[in-house]
N, C-alpha and C positions, 0 to 999 in steps of 0.2 A: 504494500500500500504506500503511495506517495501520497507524504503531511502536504496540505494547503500552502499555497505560497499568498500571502500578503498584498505582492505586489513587488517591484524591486525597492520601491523604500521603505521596506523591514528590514533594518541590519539582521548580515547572517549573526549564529551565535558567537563568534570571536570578532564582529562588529559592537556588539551590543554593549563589550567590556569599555570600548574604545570611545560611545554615543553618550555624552552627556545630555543630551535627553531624551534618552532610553528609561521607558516608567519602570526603573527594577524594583522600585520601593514599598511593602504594602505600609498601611498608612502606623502599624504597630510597631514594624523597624523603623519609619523615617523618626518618630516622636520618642524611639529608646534611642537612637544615635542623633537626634538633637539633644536630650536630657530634657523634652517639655510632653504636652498631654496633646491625646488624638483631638481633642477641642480647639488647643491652640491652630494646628493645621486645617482644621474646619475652617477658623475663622480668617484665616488667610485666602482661602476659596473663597468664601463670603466678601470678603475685600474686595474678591478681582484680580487680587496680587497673584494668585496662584491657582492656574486650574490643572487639576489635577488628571492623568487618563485613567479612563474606568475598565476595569477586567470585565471579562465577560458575565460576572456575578453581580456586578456591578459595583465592587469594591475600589476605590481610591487607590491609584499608583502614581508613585512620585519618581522622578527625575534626581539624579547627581545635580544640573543647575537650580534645580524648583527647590532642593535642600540647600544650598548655597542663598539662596535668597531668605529662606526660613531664615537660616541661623543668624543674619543679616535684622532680618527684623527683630529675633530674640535678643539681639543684641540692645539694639535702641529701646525694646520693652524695657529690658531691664535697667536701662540706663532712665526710667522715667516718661520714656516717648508714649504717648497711645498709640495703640496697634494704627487704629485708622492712621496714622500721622506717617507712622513708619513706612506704612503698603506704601503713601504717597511718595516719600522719600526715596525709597528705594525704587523707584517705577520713575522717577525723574533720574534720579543716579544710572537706571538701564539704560535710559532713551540718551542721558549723556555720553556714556563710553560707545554706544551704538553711534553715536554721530562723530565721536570725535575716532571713530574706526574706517567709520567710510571717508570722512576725509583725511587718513592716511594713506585708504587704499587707491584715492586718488591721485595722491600726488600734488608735490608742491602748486599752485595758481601762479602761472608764469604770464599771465594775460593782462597787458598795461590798458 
C-alpha cells in the first residue's frame, strides 16, 4: 500500500526536522517546554498572535517558530506587559525584521 502524499509541500520526514514551521508540537509538549499552561497558548490563538495547525482530531499543533514567539510573549508577560500588549508587540517586531529582510535581499538603492 502506498501512504497518501500531501502534495509536494509536505516536507519528506528528514524535511520536517529541518521546517521550522512544521506543526510537531501537540499543545501538552509546547506548554511543558515553554514552563507555562495549555490556557496560556489558547490565549495567544485568541490574540491572532498565533494560529495554530489542527491534527486530524482536531487537536492544536505548534511550530518550532509559533514556540519562538510564545516564549517571546512569556517573556514581556512576565516582565509586566498584558498578553494583548505583547501579541501586538511582537506582531510589529515580525512585520519589522520581515521588512528590514527584504530590503537586504534587495540590495543597496543605487537610484539618484
Amino acid at each position: 500500500m502506498i501512504p497518501d502524499q500531501e502534495g509536494p509541500a509536505t516536507p519528506s520526514g528528514a524535511d520536517k526536522f529541518d521546517d521550522e514551521h512544521y506543526p510537531g508540537y501537540t499543545m501538552g509538549r509546547a506548554a511543558d517546554m515553554l514552563g507555562t499552561t495549555q490556557g496560556f497558548l489558547r490565549s495567544l490563538d485568541e490574540a491572532g498572535l498565533i494560529t495554530p495547525q489542527r491534527s486530524a482530531g482536531g487537536h492544536r499543533r505548534y511550530s518550532r517558530h509559533q514556540l519562538r514567539l510564545a516564549t517571546r510573549v512569556r517573556e514581556l508577560v512576565d516582565q509586566g506587559t498584558a498578553i494583548d500588549a505583547a501579541c501586538r508587540i511582537i506582531s510589529l517586531e515580525d512585520q519589522l525584521h520581515e521588512a528590514q529582510r527584504l530590503n537586504q535581499a534587495q540590495g543597496p538603492n543605487t537610484g539618484d
